[in-house]
SEKELO-34716 format. One line per 5 residues: number of its first residue (from 1); their letters; for each residue x, y negated, z of N, C-alpha, C. Coordinates in pm, whole numbers, plus 32768, in hexadecimal, padded with zeros to 4 digits. Each point is the difference from the previous one (the first is absolute). Layout:
NUM	a	X:Y:Z:X:Y:Z:X:Y:Z  ...
REM end
This chain:
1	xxxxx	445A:9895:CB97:801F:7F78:8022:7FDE:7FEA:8094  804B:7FF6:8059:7FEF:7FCF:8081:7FF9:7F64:8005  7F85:7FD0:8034:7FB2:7F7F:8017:7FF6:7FB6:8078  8079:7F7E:7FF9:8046:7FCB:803B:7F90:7F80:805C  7FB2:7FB2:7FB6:7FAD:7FB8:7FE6:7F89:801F:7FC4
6	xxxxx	7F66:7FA2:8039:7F8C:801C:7FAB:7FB7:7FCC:802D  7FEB:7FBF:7F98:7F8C:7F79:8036:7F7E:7FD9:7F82  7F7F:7FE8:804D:7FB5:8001:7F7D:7F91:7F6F:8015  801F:7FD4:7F7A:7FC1:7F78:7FFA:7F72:8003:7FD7  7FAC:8006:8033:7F63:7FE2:8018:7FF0:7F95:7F7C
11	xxxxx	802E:7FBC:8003:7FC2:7F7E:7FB3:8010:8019:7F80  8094:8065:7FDD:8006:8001:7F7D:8006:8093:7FE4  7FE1:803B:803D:8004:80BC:7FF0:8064:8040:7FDB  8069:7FAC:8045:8074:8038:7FC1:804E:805C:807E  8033:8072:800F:8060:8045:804B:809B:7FDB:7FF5
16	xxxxx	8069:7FED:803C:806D:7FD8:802C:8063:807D:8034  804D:8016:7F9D:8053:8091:8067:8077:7FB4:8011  8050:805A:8083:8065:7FE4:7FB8:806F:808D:8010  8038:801A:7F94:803E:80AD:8048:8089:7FC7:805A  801E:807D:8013:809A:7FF3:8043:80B2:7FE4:7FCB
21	xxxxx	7FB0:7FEF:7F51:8077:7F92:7FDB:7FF2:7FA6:7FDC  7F98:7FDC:8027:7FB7:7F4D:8027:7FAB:7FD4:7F73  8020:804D:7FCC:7F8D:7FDC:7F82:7F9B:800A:8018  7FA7:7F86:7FDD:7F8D:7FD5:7FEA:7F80:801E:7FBD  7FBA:8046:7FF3:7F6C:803D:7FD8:7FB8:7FB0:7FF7
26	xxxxx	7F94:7FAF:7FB5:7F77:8004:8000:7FAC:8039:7FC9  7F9E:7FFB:8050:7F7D:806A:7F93:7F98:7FE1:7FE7  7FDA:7FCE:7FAB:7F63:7F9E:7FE8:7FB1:808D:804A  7FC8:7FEF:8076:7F97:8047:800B:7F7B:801E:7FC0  7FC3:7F8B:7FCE:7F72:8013:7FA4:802F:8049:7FA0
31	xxxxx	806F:7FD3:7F89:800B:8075:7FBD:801F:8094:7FE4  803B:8016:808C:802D:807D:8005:7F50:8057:8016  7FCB:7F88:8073:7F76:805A:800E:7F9D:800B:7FBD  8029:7FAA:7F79:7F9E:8011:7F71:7FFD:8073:7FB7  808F:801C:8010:803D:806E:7F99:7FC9:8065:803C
36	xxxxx	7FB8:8037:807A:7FFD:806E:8034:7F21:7FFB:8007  7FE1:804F:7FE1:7F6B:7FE7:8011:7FB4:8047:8091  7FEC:7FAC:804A:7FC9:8040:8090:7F6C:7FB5:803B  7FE1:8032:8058:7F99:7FD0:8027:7FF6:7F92:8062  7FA6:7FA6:8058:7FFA:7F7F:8046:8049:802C:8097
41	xxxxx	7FDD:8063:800C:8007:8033:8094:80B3:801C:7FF0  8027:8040:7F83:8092:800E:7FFB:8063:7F8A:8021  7F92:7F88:7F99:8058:7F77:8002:801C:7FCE:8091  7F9A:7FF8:803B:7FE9:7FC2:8081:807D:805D:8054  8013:8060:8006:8050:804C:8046:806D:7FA9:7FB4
46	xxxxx	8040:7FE6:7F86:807D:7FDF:8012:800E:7F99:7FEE  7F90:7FB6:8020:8017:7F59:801B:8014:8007:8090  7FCC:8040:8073:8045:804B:8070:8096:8004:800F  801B:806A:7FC7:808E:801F:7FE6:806E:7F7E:7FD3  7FDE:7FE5:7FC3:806F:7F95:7FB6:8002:7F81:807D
51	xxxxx	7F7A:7FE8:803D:7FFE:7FA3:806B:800E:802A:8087  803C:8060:801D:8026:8043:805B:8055:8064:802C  8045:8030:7F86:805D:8042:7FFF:8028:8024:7F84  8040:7FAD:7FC5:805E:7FD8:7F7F:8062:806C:7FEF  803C:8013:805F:8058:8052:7FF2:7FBC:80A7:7FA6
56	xxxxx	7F94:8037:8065:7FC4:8073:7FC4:7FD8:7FC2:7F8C  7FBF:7FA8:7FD2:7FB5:7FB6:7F75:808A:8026:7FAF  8089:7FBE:8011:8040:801F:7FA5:8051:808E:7FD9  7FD8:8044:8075:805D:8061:7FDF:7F82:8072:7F8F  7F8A:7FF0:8020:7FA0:8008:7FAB:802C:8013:7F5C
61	xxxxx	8004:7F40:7FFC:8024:7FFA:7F7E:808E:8031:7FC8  806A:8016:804D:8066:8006:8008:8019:8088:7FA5  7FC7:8069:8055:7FE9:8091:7FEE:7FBA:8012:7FAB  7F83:7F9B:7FB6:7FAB:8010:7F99:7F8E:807E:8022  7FE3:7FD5:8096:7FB6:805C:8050:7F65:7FA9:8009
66	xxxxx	801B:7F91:7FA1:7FA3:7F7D:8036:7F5F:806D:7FCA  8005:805F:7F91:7FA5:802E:7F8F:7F99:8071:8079  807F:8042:8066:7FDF:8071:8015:7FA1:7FCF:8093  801D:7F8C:8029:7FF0:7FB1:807D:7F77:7FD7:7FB8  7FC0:7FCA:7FB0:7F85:7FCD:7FD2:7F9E:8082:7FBB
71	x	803D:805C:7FF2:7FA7:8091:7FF9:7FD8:802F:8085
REM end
């Protein structure tokens, strides 16, 4: 999926894609980072990420690389 758009909302933890045939993504962030069990220092890194570069944050989840990124 090439990722046209990406924007991530702080307030509600939600991620925003959008690919290149304009369809629309969201991704509850808290739950994706429930499902995965990591440590404080991991979180903080991708509360980083998502607030600073969304784009890598999603391609993360995108790839389902989010597991190998918190190991």
């Amino acid at each position: 999926m090439q990722l046209r758009a990406c924007h991530y909302d702080d307030n509600n933890d939600i991620l925003t894609v959008v690919d290149s045939d304009g369809i629309i993504y969201r991704y509850p962030c808290y739950e994706i980072e429930n499902s995965i069990e990591m440590h404080t220092a991991v979180r903080s890194r991708l509360r980083w990420l998502k607030e600073n570069e969304p784009y890598a944050f999603a391609e993360l989840v995108i790839q389902g690389d989010l597991k190998q990124f918190a190991e």
